[in-house]
MINU-761093 format. One record per residue: residue in three letters; x, y, z of N, C-alpha, C in turn. Coordinates in steps of 0.001 Angstrom, whole numbers, plus 500000, padded with zeros to 6 digits. Each point is the difference from the previous one (the first is absolute). Example, Ala and Ser with C-alpha at 12.3 -4.5 7.8 and 13.67 -1.06 7.14 Angstrom:
2
[Ala [513190 494310 507800] [499110 501190 500000] [500900 501200 500000]]
[Ser [499650 501050 499280] [500820 501190 500060] [499230 501090 500730]]
END
This chain:
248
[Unk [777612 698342 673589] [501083 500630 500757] [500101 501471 499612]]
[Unk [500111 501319 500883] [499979 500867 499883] [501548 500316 499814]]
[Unk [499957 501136 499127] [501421 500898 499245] [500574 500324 501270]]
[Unk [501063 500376 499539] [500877 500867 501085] [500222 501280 499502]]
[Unk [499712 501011 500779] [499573 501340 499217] [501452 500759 499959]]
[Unk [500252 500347 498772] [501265 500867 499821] [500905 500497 501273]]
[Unk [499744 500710 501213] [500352 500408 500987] [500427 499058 500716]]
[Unk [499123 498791 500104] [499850 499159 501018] [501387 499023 499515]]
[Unk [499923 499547 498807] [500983 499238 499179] [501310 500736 499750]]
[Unk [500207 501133 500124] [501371 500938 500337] [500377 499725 501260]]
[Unk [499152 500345 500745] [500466 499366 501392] [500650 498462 500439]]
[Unk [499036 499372 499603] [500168 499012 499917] [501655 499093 499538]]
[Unk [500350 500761 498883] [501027 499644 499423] [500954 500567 500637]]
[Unk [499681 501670 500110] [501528 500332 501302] [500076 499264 501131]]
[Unk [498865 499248 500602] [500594 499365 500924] [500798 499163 499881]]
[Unk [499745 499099 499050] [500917 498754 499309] [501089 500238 500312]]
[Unk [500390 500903 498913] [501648 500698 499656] [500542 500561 501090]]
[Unk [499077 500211 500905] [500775 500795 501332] [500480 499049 500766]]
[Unk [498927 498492 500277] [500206 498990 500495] [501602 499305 499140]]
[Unk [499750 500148 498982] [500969 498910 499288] [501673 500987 499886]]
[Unk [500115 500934 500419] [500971 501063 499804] [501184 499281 501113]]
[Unk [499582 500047 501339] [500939 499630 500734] [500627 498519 499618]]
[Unk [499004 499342 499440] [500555 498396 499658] [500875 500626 498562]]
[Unk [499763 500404 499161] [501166 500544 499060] [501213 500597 500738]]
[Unk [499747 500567 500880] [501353 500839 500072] [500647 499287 500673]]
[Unk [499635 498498 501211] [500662 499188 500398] [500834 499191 499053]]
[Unk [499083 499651 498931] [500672 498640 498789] [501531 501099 499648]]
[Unk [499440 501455 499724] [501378 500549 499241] [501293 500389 500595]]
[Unk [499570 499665 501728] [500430 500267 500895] [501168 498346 500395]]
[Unk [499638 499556 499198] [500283 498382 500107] [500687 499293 499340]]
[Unk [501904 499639 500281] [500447 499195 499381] [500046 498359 500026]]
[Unk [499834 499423 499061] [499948 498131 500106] [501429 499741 499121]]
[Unk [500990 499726 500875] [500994 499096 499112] [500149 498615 500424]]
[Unk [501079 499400 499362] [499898 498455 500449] [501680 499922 499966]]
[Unk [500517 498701 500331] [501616 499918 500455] [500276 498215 499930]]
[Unk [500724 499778 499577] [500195 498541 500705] [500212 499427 501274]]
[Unk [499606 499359 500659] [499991 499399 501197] [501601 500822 500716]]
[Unk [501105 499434 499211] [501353 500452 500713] [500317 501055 499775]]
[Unk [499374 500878 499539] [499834 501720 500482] [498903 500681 500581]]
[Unk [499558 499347 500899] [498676 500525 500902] [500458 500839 501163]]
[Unk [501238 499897 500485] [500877 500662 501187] [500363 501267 499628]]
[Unk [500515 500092 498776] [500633 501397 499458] [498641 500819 499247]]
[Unk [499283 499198 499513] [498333 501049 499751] [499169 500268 500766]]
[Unk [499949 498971 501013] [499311 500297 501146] [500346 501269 500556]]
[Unk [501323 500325 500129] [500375 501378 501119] [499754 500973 498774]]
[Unk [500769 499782 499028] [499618 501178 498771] [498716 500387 500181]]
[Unk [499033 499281 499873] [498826 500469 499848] [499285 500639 501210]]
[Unk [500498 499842 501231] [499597 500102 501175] [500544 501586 500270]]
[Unk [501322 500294 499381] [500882 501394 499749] [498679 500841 499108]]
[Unk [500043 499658 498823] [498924 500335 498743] [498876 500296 500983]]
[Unk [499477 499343 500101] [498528 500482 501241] [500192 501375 500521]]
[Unk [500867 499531 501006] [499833 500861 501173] [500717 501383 499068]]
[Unk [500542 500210 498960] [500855 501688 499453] [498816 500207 499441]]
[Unk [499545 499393 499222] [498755 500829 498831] [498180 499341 500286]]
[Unk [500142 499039 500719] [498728 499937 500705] [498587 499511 498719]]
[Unk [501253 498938 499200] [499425 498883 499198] [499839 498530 500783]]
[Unk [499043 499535 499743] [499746 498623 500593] [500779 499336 499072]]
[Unk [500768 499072 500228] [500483 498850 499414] [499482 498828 500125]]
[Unk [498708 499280 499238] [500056 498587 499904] [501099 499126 499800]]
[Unk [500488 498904 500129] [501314 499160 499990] [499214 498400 499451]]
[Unk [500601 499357 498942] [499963 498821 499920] [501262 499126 499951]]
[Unk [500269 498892 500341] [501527 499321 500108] [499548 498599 499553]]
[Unk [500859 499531 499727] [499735 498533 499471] [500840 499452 498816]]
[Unk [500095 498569 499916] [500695 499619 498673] [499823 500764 498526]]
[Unk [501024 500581 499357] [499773 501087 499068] [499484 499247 499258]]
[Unk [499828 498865 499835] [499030 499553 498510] [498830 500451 500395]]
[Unk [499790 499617 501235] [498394 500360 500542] [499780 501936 500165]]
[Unk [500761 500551 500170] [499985 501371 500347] [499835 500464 498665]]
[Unk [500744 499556 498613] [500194 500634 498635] [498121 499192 500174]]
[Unk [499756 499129 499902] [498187 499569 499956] [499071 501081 499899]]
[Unk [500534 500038 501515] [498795 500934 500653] [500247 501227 499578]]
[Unk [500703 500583 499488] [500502 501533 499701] [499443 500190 498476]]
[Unk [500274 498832 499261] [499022 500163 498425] [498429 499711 500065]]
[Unk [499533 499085 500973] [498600 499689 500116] [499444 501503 500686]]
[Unk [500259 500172 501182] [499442 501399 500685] [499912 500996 499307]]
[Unk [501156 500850 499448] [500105 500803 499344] [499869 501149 500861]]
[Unk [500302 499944 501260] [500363 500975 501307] [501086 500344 500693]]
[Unk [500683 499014 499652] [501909 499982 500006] [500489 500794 499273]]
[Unk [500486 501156 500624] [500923 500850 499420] [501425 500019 499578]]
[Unk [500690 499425 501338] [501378 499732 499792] [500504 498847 500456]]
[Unk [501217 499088 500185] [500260 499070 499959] [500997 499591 500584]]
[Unk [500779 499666 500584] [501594 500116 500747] [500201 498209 499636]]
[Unk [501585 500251 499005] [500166 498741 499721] [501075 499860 498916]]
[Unk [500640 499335 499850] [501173 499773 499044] [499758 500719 498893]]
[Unk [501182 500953 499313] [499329 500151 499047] [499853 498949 498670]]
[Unk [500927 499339 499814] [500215 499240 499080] [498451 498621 499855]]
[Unk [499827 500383 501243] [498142 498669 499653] [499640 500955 499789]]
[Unk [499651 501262 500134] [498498 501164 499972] [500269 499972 498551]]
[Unk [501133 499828 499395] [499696 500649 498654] [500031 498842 499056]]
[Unk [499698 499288 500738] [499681 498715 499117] [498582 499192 500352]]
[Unk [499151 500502 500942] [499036 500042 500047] [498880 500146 499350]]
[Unk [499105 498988 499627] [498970 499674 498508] [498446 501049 500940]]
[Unk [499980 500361 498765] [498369 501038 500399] [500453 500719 501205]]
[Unk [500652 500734 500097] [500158 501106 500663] [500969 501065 499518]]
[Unk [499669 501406 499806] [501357 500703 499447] [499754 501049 501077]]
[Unk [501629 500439 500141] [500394 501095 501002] [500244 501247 499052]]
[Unk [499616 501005 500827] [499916 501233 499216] [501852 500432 500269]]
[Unk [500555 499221 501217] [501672 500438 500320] [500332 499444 501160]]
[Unk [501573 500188 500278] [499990 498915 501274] [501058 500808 500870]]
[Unk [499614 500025 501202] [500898 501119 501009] [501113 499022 501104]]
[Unk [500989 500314 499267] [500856 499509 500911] [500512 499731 501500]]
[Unk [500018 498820 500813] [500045 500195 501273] [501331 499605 500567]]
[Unk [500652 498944 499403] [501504 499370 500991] [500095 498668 498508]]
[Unk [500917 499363 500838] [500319 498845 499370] [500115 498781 501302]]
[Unk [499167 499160 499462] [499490 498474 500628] [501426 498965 500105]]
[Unk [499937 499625 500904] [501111 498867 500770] [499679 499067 500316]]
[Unk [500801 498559 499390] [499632 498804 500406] [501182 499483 500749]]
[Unk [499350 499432 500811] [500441 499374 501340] [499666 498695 500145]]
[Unk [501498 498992 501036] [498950 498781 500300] [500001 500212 501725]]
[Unk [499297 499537 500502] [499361 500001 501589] [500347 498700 500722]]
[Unk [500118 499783 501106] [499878 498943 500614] [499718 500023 501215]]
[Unk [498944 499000 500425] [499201 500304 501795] [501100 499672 501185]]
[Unk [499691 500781 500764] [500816 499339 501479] [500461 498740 500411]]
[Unk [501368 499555 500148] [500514 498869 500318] [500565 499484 498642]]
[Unk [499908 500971 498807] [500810 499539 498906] [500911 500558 499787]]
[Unk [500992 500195 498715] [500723 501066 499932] [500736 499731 498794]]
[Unk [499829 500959 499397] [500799 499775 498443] [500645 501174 499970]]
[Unk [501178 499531 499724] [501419 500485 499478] [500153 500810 498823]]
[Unk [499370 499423 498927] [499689 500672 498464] [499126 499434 499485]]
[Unk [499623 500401 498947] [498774 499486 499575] [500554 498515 499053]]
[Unk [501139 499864 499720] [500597 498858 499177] [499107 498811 501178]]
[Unk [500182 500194 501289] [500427 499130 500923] [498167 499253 500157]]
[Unk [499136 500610 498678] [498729 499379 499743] [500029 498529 499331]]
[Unk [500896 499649 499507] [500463 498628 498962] [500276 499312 501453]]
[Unk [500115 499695 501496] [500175 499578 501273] [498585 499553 499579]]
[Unk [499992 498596 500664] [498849 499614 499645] [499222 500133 501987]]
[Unk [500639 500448 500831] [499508 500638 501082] [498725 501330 500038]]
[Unk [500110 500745 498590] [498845 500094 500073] [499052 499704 498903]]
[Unk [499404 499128 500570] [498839 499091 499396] [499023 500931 499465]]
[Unk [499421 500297 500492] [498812 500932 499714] [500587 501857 499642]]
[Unk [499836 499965 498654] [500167 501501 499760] [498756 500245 499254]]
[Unk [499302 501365 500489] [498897 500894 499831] [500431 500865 498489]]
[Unk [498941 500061 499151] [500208 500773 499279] [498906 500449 499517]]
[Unk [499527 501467 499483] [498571 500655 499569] [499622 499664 498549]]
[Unk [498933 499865 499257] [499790 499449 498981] [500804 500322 498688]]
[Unk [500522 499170 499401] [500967 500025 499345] [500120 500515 498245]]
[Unk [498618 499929 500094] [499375 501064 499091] [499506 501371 500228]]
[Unk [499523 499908 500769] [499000 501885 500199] [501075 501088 500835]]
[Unk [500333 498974 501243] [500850 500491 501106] [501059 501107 499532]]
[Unk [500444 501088 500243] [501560 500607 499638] [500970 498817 500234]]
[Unk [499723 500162 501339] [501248 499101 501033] [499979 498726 499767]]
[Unk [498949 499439 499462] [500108 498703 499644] [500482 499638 498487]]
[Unk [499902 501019 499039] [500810 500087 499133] [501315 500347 500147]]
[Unk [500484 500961 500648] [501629 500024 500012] [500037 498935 501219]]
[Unk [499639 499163 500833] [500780 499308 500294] [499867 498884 498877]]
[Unk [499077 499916 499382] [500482 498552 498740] [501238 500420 499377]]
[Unk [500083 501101 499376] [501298 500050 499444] [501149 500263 500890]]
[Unk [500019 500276 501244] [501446 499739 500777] [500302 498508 499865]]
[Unk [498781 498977 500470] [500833 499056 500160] [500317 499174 498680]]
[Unk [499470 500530 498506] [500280 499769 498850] [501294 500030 499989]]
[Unk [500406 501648 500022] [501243 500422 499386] [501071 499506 501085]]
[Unk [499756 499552 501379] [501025 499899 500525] [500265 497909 500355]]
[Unk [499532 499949 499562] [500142 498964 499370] [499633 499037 501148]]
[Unk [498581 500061 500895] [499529 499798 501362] [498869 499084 499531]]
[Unk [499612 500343 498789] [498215 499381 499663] [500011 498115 500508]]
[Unk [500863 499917 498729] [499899 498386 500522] [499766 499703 501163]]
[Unk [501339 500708 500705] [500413 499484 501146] [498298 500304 501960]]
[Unk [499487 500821 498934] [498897 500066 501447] [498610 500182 499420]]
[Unk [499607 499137 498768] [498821 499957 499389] [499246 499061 500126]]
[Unk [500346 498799 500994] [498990 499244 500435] [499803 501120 501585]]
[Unk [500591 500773 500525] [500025 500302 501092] [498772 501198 500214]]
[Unk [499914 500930 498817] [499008 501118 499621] [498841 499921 500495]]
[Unk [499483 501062 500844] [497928 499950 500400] [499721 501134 499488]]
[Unk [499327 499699 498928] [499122 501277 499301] [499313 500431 500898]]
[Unk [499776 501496 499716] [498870 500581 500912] [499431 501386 499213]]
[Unk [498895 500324 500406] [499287 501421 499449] [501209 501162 499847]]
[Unk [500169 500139 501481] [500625 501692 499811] [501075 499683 501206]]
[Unk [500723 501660 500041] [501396 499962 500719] [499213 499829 501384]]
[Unk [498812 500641 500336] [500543 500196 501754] [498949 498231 500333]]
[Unk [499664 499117 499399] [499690 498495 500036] [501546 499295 500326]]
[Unk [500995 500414 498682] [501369 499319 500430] [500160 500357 501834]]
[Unk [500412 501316 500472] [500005 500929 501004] [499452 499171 501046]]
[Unk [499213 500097 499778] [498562 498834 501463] [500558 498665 499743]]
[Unk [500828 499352 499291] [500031 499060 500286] [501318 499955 500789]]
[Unk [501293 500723 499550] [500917 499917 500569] [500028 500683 501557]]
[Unk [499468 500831 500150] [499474 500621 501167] [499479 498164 501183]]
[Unk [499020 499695 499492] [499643 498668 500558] [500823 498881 499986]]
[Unk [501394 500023 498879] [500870 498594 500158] [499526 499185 499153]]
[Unk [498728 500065 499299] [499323 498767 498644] [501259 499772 499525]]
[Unk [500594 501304 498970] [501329 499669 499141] [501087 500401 500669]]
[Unk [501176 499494 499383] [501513 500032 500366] [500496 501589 499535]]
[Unk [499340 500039 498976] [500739 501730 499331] [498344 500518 498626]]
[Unk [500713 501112 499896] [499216 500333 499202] [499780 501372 499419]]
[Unk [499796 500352 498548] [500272 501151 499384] [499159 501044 500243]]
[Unk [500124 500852 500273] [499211 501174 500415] [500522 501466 499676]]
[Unk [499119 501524 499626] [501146 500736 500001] [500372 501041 500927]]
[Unk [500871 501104 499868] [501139 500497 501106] [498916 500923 500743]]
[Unk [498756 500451 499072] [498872 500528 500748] [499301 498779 501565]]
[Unk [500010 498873 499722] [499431 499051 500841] [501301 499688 501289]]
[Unk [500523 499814 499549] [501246 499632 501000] [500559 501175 501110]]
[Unk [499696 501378 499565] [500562 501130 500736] [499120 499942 500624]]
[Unk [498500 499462 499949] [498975 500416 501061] [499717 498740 500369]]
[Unk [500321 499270 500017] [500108 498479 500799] [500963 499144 500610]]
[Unk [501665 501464 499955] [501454 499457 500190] [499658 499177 501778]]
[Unk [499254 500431 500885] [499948 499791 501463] [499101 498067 499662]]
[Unk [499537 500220 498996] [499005 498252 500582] [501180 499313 498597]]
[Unk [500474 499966 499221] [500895 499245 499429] [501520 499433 500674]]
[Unk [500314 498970 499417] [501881 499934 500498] [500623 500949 499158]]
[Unk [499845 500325 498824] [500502 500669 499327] [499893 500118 498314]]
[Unk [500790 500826 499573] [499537 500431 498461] [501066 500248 499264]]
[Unk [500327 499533 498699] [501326 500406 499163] [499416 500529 498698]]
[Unk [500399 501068 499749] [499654 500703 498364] [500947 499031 499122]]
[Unk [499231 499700 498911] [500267 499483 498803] [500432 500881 498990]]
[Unk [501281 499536 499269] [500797 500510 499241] [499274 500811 498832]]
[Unk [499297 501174 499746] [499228 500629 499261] [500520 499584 498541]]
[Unk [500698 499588 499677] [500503 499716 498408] [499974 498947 499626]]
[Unk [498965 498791 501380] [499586 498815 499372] [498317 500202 499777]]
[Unk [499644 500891 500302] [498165 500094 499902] [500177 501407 499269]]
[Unk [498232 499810 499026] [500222 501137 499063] [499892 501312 500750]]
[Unk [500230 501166 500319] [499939 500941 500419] [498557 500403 500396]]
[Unk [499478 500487 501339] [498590 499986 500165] [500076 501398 500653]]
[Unk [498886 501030 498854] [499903 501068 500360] [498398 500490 500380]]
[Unk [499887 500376 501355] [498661 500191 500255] [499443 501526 499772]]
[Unk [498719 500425 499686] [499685 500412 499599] [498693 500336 500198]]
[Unk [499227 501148 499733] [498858 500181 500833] [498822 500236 498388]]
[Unk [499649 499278 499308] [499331 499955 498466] [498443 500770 500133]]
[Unk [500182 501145 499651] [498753 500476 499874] [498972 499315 498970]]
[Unk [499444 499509 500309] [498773 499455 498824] [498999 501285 498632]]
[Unk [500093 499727 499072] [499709 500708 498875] [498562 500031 500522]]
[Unk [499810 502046 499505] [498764 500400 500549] [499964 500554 501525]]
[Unk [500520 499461 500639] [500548 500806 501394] [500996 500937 500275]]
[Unk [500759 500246 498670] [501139 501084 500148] [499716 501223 500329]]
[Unk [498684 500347 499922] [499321 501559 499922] [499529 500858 501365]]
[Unk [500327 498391 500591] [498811 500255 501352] [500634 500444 500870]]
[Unk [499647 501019 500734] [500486 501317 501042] [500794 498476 500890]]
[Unk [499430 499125 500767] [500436 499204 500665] [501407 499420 499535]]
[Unk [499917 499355 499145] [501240 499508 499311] [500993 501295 499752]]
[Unk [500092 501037 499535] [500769 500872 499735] [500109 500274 501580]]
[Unk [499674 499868 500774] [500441 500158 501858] [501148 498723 500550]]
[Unk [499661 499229 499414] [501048 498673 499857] [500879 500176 500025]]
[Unk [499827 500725 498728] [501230 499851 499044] [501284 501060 500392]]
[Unk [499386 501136 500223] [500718 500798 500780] [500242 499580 501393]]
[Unk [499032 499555 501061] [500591 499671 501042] [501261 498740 499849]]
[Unk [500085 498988 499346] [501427 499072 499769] [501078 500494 499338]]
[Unk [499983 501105 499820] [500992 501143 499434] [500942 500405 501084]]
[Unk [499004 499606 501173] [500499 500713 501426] [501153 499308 500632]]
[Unk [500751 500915 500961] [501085 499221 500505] [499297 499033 501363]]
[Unk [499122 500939 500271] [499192 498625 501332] [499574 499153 499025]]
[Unk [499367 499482 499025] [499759 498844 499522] [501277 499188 499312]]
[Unk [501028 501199 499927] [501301 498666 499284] [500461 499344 501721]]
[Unk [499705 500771 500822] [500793 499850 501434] [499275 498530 500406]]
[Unk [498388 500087 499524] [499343 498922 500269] [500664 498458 499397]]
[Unk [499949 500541 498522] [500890 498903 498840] [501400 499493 500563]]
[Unk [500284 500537 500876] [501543 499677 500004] [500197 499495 501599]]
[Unk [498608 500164 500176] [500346 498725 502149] [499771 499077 499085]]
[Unk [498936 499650 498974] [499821 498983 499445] [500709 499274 498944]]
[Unk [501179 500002 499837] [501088 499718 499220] [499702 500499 498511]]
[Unk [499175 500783 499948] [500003 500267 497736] [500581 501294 499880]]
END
């Protein structure tokens, strides 16, 4: 096999780098965050705002946060995170370099067309049979609703009645369809689904632990021109304007 002669092999290599330049400046050009399933409505437009002002691509992942915290430590391409803060920082093998404040999270119970609840007490009615709830471990909403109906003294009374499920907008599709009688969801899901539900009652915030959402930059990404565009754009009053059709 013949050499590649000094000249020829300079060349050679600027082409590379010339070739491989535009694919760099796309990747840096490129944000990937992830969200839990029941904040895909309020990141979705954020990010869609984010785009179109500074003319960053936003990748988006959504899904059950056990599975989203997964994929965000395995990849190692996940920058930021939208999600309670109180799980992010209790989250194993992953550390956040800081966490940017967005609203505060609301739990609600729901009920499909042709039902109708009065208060949420009026769940111990054994009329509705079937209540929806998001996994009762990973879930936000499926954690503060375990402790509403703890503290309010409901558990007994509708714990053969409970259907576990993955995530909030699974509860959502079902009550939307009539499967269940009621079901917990939060004030983000219900404002954008008030037209296909019977209706929605906020739960007494001083029976569930306080849920503050939050946008968790992942350690090692704090530096990056992209993220510091974030961070300043949710600073903004169009992005609190966004936060606040969406109840946080």
């Amino acid at each position: 096999m013949k050499s590649i002669r000094p000249l020829t092999r300079y060349c050679w290599l600027l082409s590379i780098f010339l070739t491989l330049l535009p694919l760099r400046s796309a990747m840096a050009d490129t944000l990937l965050i992830a969200a839990g399933a029941g904040y895909k409505r309020p990141v979705s437009e954020l990010s869609a705002v984010f785009e179109k002002k500074t003319g960053t691509r936003v990748e988006q992942i959504y899904g059950h946060m056990g599975a989203v915290l997964s994929q965000a430590k395995q990849g190692g391409h996940v920058a930021v995170v939208f999600g309670d803060l109180a799980y992010l920082e209790k989250a194993e093998g992953i550390a956040f370099a800081g966490f940017l404040p967005l609203g505060k999270g609301r739990l609600v119970v729901a009920w499909p067309k042709g039902l109708e609840l009065k208060s949420p007490e009026d769940l111990a009615d054994a009329r509705f049979g079937r209540i929806a709830v998001a996994d009762t471990k990973s879930a936000i909403y499926g954690i503060a609703a375990t402790e509403f109906l703890q503290r309010s003294g409901l558990e007994a009374k509708t714990r053969e009645r409970l259907r576990i499920v993955s995530t909030v907008p699974q509860v959502s599709a079902y009550l939307i369809s009539g499967e269940v009688d009621a079901g917990f969801i939060n004030l983000t899901e219900a404002l954008a689904l008030k037209e296909k539900l019977g209706g929605y009652q906020e739960i007494d915030e001083k029976l569930y632990t306080p849920i503050r959402i939050v946008a968790g930059v992942i350690k090692g990404f704090e530096s990056r021109t992209t993220v510091e565009a974030l961070r300043q754009f949710l600073d903004t009053a169009e992005a609190r304007a966004i936060l606040d059709k969406y109840g946080l």
